[in-house]
N, C-alpha and C positions, 0 to 999 in steps of 0.2 A: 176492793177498789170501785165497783160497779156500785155498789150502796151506797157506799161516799158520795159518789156523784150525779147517782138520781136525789140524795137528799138534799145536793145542794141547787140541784134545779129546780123543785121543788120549791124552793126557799125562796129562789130567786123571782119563780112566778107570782109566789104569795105574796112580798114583798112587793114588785109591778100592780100586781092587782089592787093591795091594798092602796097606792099613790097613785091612782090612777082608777077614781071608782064609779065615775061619773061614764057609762057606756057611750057611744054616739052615733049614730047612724054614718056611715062613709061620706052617702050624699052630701053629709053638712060638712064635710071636710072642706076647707078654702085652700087654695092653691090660687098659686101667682106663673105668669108663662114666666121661660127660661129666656134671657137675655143675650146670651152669649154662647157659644162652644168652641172647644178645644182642637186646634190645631188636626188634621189629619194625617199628617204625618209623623205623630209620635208613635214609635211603638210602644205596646203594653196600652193597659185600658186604668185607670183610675179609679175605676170603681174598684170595692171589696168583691162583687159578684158580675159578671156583665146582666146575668138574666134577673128579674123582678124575684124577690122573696117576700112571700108572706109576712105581716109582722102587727104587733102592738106599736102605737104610736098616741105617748104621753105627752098632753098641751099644758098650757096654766089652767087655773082652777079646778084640778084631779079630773079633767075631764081628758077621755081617752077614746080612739078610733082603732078595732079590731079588723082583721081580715082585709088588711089593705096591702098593697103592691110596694114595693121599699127598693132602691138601690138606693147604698152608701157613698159617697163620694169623696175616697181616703187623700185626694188632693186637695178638694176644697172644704173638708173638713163638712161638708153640708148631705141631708136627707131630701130625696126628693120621692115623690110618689107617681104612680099612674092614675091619671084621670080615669074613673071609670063609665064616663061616657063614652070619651072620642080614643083611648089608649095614649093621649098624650101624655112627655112629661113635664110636672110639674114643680114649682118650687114651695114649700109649706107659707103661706101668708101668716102666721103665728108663727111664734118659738116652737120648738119642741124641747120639750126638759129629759125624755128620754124616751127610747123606743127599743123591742126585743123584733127579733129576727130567727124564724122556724128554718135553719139548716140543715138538713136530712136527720137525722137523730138526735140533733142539739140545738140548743135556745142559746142566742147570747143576745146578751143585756148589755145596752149602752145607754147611759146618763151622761152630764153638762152641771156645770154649775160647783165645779171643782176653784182651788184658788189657781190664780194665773203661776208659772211653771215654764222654764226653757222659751219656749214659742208659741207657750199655747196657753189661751183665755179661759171665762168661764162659761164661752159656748162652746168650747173644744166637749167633743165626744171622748169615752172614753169607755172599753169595756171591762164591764164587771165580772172580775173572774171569783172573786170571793165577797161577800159579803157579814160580818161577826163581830161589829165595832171598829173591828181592823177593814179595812178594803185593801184587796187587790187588786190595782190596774191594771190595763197593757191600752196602749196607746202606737194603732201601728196607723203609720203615715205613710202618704209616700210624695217624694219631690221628683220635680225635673230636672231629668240631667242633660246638659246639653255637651255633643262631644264634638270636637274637629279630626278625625282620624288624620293619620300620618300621609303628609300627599296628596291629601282630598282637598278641594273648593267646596263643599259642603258639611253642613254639620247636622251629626244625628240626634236626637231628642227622644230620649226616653226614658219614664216612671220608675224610680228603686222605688222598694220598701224600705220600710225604716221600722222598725221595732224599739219600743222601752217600755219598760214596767216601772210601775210607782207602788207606792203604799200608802194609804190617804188612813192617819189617825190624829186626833183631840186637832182638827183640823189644819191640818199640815201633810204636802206631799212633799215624800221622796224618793227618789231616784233610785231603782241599784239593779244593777245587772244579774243575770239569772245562774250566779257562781256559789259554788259553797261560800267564798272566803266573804260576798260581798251580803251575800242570806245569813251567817254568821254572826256577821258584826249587825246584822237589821236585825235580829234577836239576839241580841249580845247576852241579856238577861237569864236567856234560857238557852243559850250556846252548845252546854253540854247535850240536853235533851234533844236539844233538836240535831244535832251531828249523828246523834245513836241512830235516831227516827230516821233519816236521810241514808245511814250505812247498812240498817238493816231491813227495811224496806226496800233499797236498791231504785232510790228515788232519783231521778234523771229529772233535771230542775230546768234543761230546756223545754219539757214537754209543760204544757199549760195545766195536766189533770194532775201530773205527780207536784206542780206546785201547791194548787189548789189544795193538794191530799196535805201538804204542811203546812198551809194555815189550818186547817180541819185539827192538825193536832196541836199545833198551837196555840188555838182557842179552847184548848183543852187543859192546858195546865193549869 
């Protein structure tokens, strides 16, 4: 399982690096100030991370900015970076087409430019958990919830997550939940093979690596 999925990190770096070849200096990064922020009474935080992570960030024309500061922002669907003058943060004045994120012992890879899908565009993020012709998405979001507790004159406000996985092939995404019966019928073709794969490996399809581990074998047949 360990091989499987340094090869697919691997893969995924070469793949960034190669779309993304044009190196840049941080300095030259543009950033625009923040306009707005979010209520302080919600609890939960928006962000994927509260703290800055390290990360790759891919612009137009394969040109690309390493070693810079990243929080994700799963509400607003947007990347912002730290100024590395003043520590402020910033909003990217260009698109970004995709950018990686250094997590303790993993890389994840997030692109844009997907077809539009449920609620989401083709500047929606979205991470790459596989890539072999086939992609696998996962696209986690999160909304506000606003509540009126029972009895109360106030209402509380705050951040679910939302989870869904896609499948993006010959340019078409869809949907399916992470069940045998609904992974099944998403390779209906190869049903059999992949049911043994899934029963003798002892493959638990909530987890992201055991999914990962079956498109690895299903880009295999």
């Amino acid at each position: 399982m360990l091989k499987i999925h340094t090869t697919i990190i691997i893969f995924f770096l070469f793949t960034f690096s190669l779309k993304a070849q044009f190196i840049q200096n941080i300095s030259d990064l543009k950033g625009k100030p923040l306009v707005e922020s979010l209520s302080s009474d919600i609890s939960g935080s928006p962000y994927l991370l509260d703290d800055w992570s390290k990360g790759i960030v891919e612009q137009g024309n394969k040109v690309s900015y390493k070693d810079v500061d990243l929080k994700y922002n799963l509400y607003k669907d947007e990347l912002f970076f730290k100024n590395p003058k003043d520590g402020s943060m910033l909003g990217f004045a260009f698109p970004v087409a995709g950018f990686s994120l250094a997590l303790k012992d993993k890389i994840q890879i997030y692109r844009n430019g997907f077809p539009e899908i449920d609620n989401f565009n083709k500047k929606s993020y979205y991470q790459v958990l596989f890539d072999g012709g086939i992609k696998l998405l996962f696209k986690n979001h999160r909304t506000l919830l606003e509540v009126k507790p029972y009895n109360s004159t106030t209402i509380e406000k705050k951040f679910i997550d939302n989870a869904i996985y896609y499948v993006f092939q010959d340019n078409v995404m869809t949907k399916f939940k992470p069940s045998k019966k609904d992974f099944l019928e998403l390779f209906k073709s190869k049903s059999a093979e992949i049911a043994d794969f899934i029963k003798n490996e002892k493959i638990d399809l909530k987890q992201h690596d055991d999914l990962v581990r079956v498109f690895v074998f299903y880009s295999t047949l």
